[in-house]
N, CA, C and O of each residue as an XYZ file, in Angstrom:
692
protein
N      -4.249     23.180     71.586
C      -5.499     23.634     72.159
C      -6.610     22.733     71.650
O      -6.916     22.584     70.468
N      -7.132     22.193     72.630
C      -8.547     21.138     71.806
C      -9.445     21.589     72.256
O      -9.297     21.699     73.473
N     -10.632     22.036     71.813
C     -11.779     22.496     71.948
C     -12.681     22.001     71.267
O     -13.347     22.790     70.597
N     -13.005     20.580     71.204
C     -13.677     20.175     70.668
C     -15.417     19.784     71.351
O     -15.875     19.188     72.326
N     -15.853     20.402     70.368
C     -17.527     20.534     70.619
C     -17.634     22.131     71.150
O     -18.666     22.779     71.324
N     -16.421     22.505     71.325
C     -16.873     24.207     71.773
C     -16.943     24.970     70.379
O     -16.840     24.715     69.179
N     -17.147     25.916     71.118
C     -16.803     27.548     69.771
C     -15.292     27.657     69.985
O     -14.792     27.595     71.108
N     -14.766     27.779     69.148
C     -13.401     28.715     69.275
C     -13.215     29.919     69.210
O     -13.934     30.609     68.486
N     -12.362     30.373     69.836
C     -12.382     31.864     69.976
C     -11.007     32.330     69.531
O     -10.117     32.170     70.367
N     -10.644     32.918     68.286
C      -9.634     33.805     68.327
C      -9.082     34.977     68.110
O      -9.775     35.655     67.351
N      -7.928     35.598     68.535
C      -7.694     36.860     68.664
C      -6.648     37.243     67.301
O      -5.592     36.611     67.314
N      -6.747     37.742     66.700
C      -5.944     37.485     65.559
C      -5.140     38.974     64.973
O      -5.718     39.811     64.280
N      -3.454     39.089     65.500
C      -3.187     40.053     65.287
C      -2.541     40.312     63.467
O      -2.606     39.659     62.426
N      -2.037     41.422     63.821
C      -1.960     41.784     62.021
C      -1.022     41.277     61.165
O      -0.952     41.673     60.002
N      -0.273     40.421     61.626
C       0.947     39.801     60.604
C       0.497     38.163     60.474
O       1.112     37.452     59.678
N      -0.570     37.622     61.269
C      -1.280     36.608     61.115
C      -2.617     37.088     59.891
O      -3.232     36.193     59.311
N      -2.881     38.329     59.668
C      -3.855     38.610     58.948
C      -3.170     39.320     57.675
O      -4.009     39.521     56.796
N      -2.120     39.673     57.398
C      -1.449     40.229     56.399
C      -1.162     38.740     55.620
O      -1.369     38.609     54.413
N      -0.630     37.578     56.528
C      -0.184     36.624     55.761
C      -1.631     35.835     55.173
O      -1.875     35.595     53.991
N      -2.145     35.646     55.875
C      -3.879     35.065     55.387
C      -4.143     36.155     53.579
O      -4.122     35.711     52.431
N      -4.293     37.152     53.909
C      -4.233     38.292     52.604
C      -3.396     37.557     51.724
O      -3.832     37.122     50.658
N      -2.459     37.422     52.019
C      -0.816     37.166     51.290
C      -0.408     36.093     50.293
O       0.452     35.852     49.446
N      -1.737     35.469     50.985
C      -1.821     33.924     50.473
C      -2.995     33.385     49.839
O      -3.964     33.462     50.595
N      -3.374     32.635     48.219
C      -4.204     32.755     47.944
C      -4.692     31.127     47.652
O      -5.639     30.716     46.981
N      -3.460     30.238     48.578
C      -3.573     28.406     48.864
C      -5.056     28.598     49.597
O      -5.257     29.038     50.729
N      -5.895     28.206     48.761
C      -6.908     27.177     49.582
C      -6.580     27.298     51.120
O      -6.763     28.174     51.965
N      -5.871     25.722     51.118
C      -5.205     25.888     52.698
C      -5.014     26.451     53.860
O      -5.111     26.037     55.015
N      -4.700     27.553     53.347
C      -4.326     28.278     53.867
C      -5.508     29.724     54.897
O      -5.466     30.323     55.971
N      -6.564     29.632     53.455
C      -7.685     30.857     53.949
C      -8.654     29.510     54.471
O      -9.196     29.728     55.554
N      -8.853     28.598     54.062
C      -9.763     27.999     54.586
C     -10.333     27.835     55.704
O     -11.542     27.687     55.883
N      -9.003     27.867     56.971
C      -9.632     28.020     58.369
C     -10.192     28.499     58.971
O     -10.740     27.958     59.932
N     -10.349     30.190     58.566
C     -10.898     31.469     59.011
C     -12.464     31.395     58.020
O     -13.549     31.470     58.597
N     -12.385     31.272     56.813
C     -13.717     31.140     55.727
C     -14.681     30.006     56.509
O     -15.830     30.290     56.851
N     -14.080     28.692     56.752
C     -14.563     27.278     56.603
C     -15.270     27.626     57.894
O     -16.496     27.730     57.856
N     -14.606     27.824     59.067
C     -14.863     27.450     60.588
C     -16.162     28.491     60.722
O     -17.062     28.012     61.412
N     -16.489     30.124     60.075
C     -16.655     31.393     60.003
C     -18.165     30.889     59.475
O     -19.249     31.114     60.014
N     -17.984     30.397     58.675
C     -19.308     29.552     57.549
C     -19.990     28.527     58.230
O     -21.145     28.300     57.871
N     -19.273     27.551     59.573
C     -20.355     27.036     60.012
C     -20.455     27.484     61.499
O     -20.935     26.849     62.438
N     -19.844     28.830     61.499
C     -20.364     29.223     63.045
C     -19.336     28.392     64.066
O     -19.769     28.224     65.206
N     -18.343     27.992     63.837
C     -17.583     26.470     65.240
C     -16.982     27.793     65.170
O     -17.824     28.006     66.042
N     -16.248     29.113     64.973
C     -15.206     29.990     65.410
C     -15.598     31.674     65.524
O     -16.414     32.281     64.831
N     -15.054     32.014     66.223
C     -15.347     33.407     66.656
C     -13.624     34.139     66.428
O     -12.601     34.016     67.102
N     -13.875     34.775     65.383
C     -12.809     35.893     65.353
C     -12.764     37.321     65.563
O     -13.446     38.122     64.924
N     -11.644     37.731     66.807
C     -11.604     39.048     66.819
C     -10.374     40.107     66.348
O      -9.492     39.297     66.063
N     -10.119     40.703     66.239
C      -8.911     41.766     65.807
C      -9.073     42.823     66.534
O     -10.202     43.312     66.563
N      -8.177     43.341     67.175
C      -8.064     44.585     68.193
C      -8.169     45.810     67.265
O      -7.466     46.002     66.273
N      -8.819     46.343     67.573
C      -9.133     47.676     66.916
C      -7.875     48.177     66.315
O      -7.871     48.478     65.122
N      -7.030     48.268     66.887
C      -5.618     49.279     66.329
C      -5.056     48.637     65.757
O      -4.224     49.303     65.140
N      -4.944     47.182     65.456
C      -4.845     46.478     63.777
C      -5.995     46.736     63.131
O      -5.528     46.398     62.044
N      -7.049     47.030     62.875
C      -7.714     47.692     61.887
C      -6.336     48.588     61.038
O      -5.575     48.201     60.151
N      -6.397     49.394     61.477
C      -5.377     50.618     60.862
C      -4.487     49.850     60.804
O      -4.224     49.789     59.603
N      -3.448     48.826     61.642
C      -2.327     48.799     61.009
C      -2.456     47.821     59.714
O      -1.538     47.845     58.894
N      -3.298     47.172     59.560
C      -3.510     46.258     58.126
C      -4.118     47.310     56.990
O      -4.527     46.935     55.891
N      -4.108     48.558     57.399
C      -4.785     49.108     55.821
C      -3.365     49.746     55.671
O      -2.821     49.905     54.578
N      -2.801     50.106     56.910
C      -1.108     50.858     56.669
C      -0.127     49.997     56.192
O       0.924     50.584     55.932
N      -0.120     48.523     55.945
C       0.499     48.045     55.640
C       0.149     47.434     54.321
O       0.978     46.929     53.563
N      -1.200     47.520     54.090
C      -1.676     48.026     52.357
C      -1.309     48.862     51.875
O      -0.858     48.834     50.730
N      -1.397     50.065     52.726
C      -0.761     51.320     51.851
C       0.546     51.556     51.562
O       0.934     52.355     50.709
N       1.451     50.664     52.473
C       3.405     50.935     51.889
C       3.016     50.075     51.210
O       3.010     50.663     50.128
N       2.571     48.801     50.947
C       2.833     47.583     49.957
C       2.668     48.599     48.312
O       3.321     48.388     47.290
N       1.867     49.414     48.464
C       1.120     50.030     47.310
C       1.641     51.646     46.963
O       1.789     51.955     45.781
N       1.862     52.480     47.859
C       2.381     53.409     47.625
C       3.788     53.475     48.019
O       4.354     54.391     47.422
N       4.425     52.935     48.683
C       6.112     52.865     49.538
C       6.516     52.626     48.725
O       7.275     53.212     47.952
N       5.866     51.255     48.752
C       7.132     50.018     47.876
C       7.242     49.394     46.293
O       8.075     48.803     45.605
N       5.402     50.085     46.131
C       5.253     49.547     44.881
C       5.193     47.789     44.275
O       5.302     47.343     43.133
N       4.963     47.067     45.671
C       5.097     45.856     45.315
C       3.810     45.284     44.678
O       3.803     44.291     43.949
N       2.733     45.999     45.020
C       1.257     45.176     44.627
C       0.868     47.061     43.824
O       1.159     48.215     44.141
N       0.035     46.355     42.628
C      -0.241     47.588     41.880
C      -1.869     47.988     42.676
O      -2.300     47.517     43.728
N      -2.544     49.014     41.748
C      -3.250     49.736     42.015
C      -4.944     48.663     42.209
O      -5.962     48.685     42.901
N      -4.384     47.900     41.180
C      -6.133     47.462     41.148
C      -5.781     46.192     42.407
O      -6.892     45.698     42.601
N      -4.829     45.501     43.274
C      -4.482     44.367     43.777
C      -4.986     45.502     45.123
O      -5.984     45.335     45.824
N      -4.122     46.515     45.219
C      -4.267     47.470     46.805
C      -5.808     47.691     46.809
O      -6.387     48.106     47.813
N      -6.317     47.456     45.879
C      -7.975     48.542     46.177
C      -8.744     46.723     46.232
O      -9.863     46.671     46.741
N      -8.160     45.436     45.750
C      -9.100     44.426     46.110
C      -8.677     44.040     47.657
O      -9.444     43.376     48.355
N      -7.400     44.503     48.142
C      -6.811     44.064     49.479
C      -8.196     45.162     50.408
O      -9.098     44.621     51.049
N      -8.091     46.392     50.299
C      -8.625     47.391     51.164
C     -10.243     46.849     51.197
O     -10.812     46.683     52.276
N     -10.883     46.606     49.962
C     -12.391     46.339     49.527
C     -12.611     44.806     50.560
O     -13.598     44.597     51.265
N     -11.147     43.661     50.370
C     -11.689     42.278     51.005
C     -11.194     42.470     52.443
O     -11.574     41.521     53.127
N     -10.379     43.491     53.243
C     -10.609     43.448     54.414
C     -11.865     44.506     54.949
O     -12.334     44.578     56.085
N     -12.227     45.269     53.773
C     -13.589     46.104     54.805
C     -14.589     45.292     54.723
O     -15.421     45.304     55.630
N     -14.691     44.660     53.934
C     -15.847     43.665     54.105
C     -16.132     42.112     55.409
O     -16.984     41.420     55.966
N     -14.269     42.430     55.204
C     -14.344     41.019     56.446
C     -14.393     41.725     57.980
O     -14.337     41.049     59.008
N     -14.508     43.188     57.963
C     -14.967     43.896     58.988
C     -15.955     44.446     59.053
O     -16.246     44.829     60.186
N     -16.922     44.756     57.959
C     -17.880     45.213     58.063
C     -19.092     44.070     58.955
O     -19.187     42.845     59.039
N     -19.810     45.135     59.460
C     -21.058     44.044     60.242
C     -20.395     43.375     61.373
O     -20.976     42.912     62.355
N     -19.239     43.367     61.170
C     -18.821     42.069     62.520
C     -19.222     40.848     62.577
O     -19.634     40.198     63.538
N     -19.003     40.425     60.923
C     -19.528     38.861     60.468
C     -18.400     38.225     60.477
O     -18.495     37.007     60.627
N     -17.137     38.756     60.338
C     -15.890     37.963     59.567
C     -15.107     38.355     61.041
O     -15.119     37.497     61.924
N     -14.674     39.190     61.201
C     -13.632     39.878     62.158
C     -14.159     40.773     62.955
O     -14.384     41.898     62.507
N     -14.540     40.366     64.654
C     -14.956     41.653     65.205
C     -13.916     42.130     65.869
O     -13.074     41.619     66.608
N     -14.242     43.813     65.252
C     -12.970     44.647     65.659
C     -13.211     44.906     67.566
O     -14.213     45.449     68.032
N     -12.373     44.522     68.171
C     -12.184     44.467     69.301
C     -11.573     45.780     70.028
O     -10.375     46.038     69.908
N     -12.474     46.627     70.813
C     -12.091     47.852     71.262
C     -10.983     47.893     72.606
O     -10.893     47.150     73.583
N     -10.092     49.259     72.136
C      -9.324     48.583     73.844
C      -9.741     49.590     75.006
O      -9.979     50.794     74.903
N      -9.766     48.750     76.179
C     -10.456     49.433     77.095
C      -9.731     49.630     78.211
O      -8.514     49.459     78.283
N     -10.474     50.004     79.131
C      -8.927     50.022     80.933
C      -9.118     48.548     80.916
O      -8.617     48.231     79.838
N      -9.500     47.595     81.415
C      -9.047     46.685     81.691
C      -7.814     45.869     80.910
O      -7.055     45.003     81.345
N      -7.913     46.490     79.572
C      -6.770     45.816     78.790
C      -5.588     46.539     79.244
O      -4.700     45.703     79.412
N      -5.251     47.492     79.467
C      -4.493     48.537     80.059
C      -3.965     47.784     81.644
O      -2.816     47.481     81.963
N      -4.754     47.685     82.144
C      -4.690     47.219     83.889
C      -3.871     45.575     83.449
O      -3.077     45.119     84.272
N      -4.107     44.890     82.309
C      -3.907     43.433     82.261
C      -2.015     43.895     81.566
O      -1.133     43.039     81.501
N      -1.873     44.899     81.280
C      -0.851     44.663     80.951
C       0.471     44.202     81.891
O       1.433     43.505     81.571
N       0.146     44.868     83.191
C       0.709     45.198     84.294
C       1.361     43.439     84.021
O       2.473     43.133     83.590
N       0.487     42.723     84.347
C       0.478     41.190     84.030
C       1.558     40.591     83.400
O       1.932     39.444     83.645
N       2.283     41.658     82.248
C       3.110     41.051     80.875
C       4.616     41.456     81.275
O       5.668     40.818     81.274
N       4.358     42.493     81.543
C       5.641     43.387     81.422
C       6.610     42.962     82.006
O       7.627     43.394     81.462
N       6.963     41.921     83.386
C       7.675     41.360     84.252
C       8.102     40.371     82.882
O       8.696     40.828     81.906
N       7.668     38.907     83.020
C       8.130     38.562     81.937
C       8.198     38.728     80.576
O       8.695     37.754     80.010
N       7.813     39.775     79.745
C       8.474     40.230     79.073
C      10.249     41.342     78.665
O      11.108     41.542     77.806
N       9.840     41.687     79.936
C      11.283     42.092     80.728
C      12.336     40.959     81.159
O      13.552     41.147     81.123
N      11.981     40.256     81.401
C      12.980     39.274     82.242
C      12.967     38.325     81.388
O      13.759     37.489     81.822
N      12.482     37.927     80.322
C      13.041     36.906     78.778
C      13.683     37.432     78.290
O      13.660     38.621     77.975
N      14.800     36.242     78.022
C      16.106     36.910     77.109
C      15.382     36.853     75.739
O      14.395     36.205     75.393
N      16.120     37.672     75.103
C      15.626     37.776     73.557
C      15.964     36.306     72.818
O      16.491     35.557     73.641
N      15.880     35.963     72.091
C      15.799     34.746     71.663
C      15.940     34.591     69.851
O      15.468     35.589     69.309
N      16.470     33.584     68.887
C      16.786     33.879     67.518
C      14.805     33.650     67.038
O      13.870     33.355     67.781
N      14.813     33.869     65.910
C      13.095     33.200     64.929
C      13.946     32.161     64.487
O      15.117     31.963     64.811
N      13.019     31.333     63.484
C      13.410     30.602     62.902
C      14.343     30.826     61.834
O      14.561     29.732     61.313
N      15.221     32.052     61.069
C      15.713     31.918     60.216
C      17.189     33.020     60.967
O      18.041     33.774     60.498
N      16.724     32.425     62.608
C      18.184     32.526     63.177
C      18.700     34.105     63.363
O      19.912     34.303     63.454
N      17.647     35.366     63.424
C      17.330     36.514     63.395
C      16.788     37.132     64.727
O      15.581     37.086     64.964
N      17.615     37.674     65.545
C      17.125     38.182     67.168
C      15.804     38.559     67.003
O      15.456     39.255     66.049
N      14.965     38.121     67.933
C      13.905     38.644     67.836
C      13.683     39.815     69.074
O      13.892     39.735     70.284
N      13.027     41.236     67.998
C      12.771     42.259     68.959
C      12.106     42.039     69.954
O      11.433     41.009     69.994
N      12.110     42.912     70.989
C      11.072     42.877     72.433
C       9.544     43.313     71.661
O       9.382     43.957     70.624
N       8.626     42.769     72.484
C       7.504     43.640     72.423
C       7.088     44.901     72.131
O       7.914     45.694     72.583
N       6.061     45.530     71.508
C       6.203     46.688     70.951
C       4.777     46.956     72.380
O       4.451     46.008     73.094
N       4.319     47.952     72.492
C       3.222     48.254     73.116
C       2.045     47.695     72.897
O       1.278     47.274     73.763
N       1.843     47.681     71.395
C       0.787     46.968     70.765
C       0.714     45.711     71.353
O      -0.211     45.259     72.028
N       2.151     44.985     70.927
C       2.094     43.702     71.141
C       1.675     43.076     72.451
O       1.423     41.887     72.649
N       1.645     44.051     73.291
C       1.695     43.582     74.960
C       0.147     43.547     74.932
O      -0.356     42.438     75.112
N      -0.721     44.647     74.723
C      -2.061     44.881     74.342
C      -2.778     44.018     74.187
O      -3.906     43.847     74.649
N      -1.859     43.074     73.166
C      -2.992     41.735     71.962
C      -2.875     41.064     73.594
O      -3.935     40.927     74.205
N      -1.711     40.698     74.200
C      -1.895     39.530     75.070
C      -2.641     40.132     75.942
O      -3.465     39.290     76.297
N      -2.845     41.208     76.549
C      -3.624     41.704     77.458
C      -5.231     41.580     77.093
O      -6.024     41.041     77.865
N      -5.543     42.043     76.052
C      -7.053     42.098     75.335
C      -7.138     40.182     75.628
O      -7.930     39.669     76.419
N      -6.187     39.451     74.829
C      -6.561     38.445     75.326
C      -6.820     37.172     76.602
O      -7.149     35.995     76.454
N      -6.538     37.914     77.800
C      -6.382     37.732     79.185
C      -7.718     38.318     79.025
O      -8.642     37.548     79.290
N      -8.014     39.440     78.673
C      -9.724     39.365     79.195
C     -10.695     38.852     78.195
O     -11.916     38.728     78.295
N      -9.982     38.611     77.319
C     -11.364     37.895     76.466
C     -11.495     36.288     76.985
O     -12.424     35.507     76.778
N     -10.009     36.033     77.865
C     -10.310     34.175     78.055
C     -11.323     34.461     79.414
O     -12.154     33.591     79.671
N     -11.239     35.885     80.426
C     -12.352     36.065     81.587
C     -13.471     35.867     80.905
O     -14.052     34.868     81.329
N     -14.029     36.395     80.020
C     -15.041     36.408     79.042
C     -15.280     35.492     78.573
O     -16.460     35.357     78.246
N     -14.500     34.575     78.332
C     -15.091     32.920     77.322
C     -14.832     31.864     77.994
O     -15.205     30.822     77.456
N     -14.294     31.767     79.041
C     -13.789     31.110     80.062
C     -12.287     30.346     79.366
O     -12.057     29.979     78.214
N     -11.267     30.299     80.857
C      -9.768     29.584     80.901
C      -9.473     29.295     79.776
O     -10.318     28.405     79.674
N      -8.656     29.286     78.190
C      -8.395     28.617     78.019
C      -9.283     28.456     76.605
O      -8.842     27.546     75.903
N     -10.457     29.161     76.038
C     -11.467     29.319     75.016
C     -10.674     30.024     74.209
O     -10.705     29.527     73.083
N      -9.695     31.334     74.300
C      -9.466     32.029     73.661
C      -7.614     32.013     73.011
O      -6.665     31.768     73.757
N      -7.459     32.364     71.353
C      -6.122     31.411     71.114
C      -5.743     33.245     70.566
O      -6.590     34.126     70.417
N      -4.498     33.355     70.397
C      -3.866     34.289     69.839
C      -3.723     33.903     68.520
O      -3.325     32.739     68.549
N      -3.874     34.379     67.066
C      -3.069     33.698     66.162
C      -2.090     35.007     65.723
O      -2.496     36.162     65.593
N      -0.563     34.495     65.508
C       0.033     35.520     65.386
C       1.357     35.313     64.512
O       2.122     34.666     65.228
N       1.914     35.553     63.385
C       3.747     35.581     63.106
C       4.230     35.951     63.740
O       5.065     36.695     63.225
N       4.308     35.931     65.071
C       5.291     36.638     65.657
C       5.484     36.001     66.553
O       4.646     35.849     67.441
N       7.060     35.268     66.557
C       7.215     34.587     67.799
C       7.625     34.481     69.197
O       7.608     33.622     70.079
N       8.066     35.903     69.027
C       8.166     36.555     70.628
C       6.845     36.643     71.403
O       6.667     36.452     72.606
N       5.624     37.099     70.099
C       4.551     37.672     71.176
C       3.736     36.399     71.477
O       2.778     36.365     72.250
N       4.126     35.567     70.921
C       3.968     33.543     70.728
C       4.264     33.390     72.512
O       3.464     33.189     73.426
N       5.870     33.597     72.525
C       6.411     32.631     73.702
C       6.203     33.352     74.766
O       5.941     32.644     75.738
N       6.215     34.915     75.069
C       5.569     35.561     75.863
C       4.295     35.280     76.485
O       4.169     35.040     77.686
N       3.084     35.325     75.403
C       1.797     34.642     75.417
C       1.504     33.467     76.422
O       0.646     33.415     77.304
N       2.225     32.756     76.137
C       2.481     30.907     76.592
C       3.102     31.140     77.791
O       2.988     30.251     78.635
N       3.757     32.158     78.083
C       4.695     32.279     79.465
C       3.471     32.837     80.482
O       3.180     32.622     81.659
N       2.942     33.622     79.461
C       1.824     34.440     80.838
C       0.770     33.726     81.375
O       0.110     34.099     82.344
N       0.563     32.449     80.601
C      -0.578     31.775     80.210
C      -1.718     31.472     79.503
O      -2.689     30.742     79.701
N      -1.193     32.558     78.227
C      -2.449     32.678     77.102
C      -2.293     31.894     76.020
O      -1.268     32.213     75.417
N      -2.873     31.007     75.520
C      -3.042     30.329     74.450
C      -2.300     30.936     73.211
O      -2.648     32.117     73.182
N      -1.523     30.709     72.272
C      -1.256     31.433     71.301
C      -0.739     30.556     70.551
O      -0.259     29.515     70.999
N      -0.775     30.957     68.924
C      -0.228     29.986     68.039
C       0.070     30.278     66.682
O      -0.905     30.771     66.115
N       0.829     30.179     66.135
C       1.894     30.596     64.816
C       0.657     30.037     63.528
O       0.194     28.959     63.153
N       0.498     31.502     63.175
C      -0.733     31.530     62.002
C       0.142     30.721     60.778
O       1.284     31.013     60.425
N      -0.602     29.759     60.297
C      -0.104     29.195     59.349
C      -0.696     29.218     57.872
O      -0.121     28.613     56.967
């Protein structure tokens, strides 16, 4: 995707934003901080990842016990802040038209064979959600025009789906 001299626009679902959390390389957060700081990028998150990134704070912390008490309360504190105001992440509401755009997915998401990930592991079908992100993002590219707006996502079904329907999308790194 080259967009150079534009704004960028992206849609950024929750296992692209769990791994950003996840990771504390420079490198890695820099794209979302750096681009955010001089205004070249526009990030959104669909409302119903709101909740699923604090639910997936809360098994990390109460389920599983993998991150202790004071790590879960800096995870919960640095994503309300990167939502608060709608400076960092605007939470993106879903509406009928995202609903009506799904109609759009469901054929080829139906009619792709399932396919391995990279570590050679079937990858599941679409979840509802997942159909959603590509739908929300079909109307946010009406909204920013053809082609402005990128998915970032781990997930590489909702990747090749994306790309099949015609939406920009790309493996959060």
């Amino acid at each position: 995707m080259s967009l150079i001299g534009q704004k960028k626009y992206y849609l950024i679902d929750t296992c692209a934003l769990i791994h950003y959390f996840d990771h504390e390389e420079k490198d890695v957060k820099y794209k979302i901080t750096d681009e955010i700081a001089n205004k070249s990028s526009f990030y959104y998150i669909p409302q119903f990842c709101v909740a699923e990134v604090f639910n997936v704070f809360a098994k990390l912390h109460h389920r599983n016990g993998k991150i202790d008490a004071q790590k879960y309360s800096d995870l919960v504190n640095g994503f309300k802040y990167m939502i608060k105001n709608r400076e960092i992440l605007y939470a993106y509401d879903l509406h009928r038209y995202h609903n009506l755009n799904c109609d759009l997915i469901y054929k080829t998401e139906h009619t792709t064979p399932q396919t391995k990930n990279r570590k050679g592991k079937t990858l599941s079908l679409l979840s509802t959600f997942d159909i959603l992100i590509i739908a929300m993002a079909m109307e946010l590219d009406k909204i920013h025009g053809q082609g402005n707006i990128c998915i970032l996502s781990r997930d590489a079904r909702l990747i090749d789906i994306a790309q099949k329907v015609g939406v920009n999308a790309l493996w959060y790194e």
